[in-house]
Backbone as a ProteinNet text record, in pm:
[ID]
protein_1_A
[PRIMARY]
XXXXXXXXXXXXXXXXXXXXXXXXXXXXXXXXXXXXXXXXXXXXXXXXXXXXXXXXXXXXXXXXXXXXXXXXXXXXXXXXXXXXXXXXXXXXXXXXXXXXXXXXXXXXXXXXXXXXXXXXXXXXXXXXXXXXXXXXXXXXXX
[TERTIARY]
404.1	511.5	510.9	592.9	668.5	679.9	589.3	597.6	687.1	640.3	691.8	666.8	590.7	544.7	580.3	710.4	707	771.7	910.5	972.9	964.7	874.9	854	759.3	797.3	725.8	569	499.3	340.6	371.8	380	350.7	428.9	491.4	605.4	504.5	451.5	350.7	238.1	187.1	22.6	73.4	224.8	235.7	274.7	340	402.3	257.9	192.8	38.7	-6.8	-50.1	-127.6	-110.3	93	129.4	78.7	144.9	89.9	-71.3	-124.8	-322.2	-329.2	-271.3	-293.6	-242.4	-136.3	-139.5	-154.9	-195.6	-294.3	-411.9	-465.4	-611.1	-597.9	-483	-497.3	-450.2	-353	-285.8	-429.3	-508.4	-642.4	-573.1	-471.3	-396	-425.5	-395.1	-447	-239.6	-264.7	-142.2	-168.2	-67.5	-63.6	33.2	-47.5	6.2	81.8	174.1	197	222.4	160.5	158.2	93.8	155.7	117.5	44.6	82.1	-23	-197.4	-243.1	-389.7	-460.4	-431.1	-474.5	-440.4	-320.6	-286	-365.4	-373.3	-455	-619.1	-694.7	-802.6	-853.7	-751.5	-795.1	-763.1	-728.2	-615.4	-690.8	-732.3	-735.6	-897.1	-914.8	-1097	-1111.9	-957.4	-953.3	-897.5	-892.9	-801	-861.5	-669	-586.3	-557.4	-631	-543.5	-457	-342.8	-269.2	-215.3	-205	-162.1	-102.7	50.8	138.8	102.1	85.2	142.7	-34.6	-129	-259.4	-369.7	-435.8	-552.5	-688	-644.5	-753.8	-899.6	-844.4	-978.1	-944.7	-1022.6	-1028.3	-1137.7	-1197.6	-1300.6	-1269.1	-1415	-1362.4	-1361.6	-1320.6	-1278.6	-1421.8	-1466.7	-1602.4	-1695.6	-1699.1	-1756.5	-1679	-1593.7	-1531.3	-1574.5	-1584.4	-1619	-1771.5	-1831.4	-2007.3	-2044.8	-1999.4	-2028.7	-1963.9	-1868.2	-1809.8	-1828.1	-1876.9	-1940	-1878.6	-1872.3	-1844.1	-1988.8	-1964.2	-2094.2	-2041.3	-2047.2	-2102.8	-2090.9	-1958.6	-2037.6	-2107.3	-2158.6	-2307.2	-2382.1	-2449.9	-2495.7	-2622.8	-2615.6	-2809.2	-2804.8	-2637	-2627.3	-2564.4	-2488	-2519.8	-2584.4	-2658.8	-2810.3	-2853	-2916.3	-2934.5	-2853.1	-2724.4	-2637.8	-2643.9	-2633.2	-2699.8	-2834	-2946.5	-3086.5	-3045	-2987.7	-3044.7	-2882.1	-2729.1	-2671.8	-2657.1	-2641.3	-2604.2	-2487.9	-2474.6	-2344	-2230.2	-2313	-2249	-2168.2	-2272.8	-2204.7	-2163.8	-2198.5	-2162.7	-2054.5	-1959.7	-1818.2	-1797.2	-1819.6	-1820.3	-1688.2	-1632.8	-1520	-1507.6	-1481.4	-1531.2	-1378	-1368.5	-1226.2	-1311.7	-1251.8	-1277	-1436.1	-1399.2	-1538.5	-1602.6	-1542.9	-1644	-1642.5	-1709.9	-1789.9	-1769.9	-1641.8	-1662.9	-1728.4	-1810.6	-1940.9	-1919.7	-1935.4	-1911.2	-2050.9	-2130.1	-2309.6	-2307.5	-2413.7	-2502.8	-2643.1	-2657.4	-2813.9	-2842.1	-2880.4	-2880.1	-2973.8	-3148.2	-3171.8	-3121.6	-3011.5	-2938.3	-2809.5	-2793.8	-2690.1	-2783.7	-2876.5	-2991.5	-3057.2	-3086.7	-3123.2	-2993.4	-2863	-2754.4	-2676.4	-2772.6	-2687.7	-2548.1	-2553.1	-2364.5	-2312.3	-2207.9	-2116.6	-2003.6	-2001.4	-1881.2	-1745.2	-1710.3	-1562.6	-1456.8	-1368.1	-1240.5	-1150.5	-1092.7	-1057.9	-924.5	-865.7	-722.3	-778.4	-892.1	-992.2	-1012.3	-1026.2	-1078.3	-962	-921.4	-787.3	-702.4	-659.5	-601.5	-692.7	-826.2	-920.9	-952.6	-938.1	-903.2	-776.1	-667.7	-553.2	-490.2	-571.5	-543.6	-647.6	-797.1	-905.2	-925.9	-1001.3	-997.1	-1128.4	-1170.5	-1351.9	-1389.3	-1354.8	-1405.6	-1563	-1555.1	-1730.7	-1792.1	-1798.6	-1863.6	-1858	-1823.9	-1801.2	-1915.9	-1900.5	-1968.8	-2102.5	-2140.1	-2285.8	-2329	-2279.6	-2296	-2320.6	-2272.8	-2269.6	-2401.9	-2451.9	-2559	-2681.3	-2664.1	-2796.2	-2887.9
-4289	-4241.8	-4323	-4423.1	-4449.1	-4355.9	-4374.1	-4283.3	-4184.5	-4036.3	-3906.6	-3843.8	-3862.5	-3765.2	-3850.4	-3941.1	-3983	-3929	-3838.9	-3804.4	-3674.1	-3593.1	-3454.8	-3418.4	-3262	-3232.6	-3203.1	-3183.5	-3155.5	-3074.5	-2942.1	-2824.9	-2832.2	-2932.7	-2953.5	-3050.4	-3151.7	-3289.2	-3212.7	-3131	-3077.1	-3026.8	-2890.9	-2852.8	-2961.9	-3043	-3102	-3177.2	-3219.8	-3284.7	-3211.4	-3041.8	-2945.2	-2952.9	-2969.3	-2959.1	-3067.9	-3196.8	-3276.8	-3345.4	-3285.9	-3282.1	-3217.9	-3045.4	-2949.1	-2975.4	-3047.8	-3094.7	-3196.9	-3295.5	-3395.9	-3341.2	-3278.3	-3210.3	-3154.2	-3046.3	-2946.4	-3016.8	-3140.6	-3229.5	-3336.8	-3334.4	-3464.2	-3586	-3613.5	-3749	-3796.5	-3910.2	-3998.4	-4011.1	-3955.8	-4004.3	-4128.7	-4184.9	-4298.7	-4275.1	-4297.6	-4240.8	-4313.2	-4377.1	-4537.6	-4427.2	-4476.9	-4411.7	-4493.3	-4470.3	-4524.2	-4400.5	-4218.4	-4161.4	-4119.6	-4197	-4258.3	-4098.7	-3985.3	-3883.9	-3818.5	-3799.7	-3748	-3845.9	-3963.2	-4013	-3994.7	-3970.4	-3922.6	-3785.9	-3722.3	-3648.2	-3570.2	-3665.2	-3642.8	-3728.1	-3849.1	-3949.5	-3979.9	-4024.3	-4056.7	-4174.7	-4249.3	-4422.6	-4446	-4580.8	-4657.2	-4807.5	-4825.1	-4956.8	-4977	-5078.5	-5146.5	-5281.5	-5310.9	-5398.5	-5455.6	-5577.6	-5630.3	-5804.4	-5842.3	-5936.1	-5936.8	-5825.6	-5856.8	-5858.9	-5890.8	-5899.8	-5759.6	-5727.8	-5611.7	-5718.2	-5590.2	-5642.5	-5585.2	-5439.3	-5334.4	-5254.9	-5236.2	-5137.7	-5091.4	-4907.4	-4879.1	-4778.2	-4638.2	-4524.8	-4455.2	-4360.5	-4372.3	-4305	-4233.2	-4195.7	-4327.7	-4423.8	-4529.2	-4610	-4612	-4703.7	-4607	-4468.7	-4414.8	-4373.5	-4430.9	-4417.2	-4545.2	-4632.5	-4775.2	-4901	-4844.4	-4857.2	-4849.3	-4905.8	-4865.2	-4973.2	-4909.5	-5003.3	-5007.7	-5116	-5184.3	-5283.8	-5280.3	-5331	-5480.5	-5563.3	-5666.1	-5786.7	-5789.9	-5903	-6024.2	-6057.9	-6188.6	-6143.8	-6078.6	-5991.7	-5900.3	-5820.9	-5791.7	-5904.1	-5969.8	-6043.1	-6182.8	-6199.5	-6241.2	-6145.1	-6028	-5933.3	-5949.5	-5936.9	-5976.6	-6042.8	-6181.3	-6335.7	-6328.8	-6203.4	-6226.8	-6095.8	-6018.4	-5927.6	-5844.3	-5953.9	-5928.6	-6037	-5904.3	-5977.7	-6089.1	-6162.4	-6235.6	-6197.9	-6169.1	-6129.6	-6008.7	-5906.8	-5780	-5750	-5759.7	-5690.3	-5772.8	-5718.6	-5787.5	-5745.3	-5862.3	-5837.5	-5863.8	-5768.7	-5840.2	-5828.9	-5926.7	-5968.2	-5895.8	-5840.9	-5753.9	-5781.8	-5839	-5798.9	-5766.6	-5675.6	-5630.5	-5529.4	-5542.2	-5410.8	-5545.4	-5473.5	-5569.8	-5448.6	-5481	-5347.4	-5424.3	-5336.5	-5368.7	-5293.5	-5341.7	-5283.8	-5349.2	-5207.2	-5265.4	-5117.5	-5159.2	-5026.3	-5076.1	-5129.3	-5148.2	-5022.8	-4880.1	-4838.5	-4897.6	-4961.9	-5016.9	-5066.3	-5225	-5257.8	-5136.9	-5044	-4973.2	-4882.7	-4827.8	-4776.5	-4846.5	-5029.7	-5086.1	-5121.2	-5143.6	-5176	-5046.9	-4942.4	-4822.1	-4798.9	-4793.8	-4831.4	-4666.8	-4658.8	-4529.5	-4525	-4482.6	-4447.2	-4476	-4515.8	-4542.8	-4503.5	-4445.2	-4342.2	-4426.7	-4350.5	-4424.2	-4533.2	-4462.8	-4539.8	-4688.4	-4649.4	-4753.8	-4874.5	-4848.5	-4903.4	-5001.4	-4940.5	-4985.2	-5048.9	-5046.4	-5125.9	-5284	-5214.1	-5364.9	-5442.7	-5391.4	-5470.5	-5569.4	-5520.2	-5540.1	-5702.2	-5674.8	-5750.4	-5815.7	-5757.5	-5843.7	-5978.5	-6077.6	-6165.5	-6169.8	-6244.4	-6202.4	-6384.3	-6429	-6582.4	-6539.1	-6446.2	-6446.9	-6442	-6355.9	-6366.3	-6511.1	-6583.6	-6728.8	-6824.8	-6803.5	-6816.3	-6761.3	-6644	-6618.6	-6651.6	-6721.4	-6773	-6888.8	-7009.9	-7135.3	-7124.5	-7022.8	-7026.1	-7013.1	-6959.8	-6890.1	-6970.4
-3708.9	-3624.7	-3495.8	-3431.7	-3347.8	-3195.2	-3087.1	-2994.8	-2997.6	-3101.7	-3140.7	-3025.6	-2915.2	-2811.6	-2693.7	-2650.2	-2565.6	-2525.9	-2473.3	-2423.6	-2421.8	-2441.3	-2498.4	-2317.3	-2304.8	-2208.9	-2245.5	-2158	-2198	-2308.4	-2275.1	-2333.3	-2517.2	-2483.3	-2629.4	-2687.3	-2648	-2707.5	-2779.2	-2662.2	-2747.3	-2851.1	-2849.2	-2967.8	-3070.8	-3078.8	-3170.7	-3191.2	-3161.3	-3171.5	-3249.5	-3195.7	-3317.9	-3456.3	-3435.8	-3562.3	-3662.7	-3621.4	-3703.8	-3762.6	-3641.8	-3641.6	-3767.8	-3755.3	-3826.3	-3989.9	-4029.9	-4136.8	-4218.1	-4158.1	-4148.9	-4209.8	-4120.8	-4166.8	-4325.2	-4272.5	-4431.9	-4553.9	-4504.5	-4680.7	-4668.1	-4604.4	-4615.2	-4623.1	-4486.3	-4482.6	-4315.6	-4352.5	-4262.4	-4191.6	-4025.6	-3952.2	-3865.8	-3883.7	-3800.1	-3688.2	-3538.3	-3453.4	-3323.1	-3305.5	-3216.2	-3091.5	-2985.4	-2825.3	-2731.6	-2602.8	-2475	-2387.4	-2454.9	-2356.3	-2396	-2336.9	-2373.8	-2332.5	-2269.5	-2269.3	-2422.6	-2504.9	-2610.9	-2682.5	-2705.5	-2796.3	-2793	-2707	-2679	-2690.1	-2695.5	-2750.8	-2879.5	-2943.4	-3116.5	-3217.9	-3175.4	-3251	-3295.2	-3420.3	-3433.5	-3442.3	-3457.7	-3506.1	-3372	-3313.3	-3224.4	-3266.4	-3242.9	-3314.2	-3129.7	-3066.9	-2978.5	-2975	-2972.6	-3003.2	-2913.1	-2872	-2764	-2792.6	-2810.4	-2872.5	-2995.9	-3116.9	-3250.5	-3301.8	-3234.5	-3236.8	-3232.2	-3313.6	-3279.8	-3203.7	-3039.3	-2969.6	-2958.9	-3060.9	-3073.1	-3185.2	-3264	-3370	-3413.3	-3368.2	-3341	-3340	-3391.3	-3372	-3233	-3169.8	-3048	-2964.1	-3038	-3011.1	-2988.8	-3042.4	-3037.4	-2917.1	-2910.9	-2786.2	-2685.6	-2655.7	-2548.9	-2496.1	-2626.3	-2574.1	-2556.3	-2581.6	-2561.2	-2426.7	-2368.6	-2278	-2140.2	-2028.4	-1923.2	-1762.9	-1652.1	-1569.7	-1486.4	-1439	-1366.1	-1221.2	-1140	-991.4	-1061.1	-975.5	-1027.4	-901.4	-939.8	-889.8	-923.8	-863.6	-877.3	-961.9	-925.5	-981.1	-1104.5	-1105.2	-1251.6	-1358.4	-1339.3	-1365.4	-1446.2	-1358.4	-1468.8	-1552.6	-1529.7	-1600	-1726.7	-1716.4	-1849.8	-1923.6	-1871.3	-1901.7	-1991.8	-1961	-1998.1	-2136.5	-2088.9	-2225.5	-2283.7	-2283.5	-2332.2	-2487.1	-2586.4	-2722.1	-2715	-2723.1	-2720.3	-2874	-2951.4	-3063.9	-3078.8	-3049.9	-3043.9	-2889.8	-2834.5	-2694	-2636	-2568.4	-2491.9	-2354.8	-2268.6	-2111.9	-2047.5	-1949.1	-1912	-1772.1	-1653.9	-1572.1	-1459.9	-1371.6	-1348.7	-1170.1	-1046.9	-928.8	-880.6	-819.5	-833.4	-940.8	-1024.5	-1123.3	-1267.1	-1369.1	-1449.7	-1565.5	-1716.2	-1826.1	-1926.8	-1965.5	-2021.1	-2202.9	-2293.8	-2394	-2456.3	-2450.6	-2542.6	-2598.8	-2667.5	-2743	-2748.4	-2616	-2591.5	-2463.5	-2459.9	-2324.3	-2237.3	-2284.1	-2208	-2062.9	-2089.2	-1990.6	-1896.6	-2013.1	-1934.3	-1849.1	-1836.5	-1740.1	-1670.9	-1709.3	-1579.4	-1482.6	-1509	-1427.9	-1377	-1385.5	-1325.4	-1375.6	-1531.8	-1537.1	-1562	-1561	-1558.8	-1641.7	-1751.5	-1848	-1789.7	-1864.5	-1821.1	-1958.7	-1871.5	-1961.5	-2037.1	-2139.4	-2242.9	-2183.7	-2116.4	-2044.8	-1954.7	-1913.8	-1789	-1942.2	-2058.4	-2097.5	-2170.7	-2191.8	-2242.3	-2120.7	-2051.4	-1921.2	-1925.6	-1922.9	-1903.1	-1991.6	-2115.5	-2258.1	-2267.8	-2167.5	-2226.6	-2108.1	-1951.9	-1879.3	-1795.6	-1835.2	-1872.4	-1964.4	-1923.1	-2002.2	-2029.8	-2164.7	-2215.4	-2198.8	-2119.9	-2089.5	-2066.5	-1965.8	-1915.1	-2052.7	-2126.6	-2246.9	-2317	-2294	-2330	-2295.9	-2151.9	-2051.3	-2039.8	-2083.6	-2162.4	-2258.8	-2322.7	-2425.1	-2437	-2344.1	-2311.3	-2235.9	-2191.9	-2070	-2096.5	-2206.1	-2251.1	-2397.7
[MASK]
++++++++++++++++++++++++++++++++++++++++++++++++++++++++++++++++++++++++++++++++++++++++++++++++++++++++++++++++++++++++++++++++++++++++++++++

């Protein structure tokens, strides 16, 4: 479905959401759900398809994009830290101002860099107008 909940008031979205959750569930079918409000999808959805020009820039279950996801301080000193004990394979760094989104499933590093969860919309914004050069760049370095 084609943003079904875009023009709908709150109280009309969650219902029309229940509904289709609710038979989804009970026919054991899989909905496919196209939306921009990243609150209704977070809390509806177990898959996310992020798409950005015709391209999937993420496809992951959403539980997994939200335990793995973290912002971090960025620094000269974190950093290196990154440089020394990020996977280049699995893990995807993306380099934004001053903050640093961090996508590992090592907590190690996410407990030595003090990092802090970051929300599904945070994550998605920085996926979408983030660029993953730094990870390139750890990679060339290391």
């Amino acid at each position: 479905m084609d943003e079904p909940l875009a023009s709908l008031n709150p109280i009309s979205r969650r219902t029309l959401l229940g509904i289709l959750l609710s038979h989804g569930y009970n026919k054991s079918m899989t909905i496919l759900l196209s939306s921009h409000l990243v609150s209704d999808l977070e809390r509806s959805c177990d898959h996310l398809v992020l798409l950005s020009w015709g391209s999937v820039v993420m496809s992951k279950p959403t539980e997994e994009i939200l335990e793995t996801h973290y912002w971090i301080i960025n620094s000269d000193k974190n950093l290196e830290l990154i440089r020394q004990m990020c996977d280049a394979e699995t893990d995807y760094v993306i380099e934004l101002d001053s903050q640093i989104l961090l996508s590992t499933a090592n907590h190690e590093i996410v407990n030595l860099l003090g990092a802090k969860p970051a929300g599904l919309e945070e994550i998605i914004i920085a996926r979408m107008s983030g660029s993953p050069v730094f990870t390139r760049r750890v990679q060339s370095e290391t």
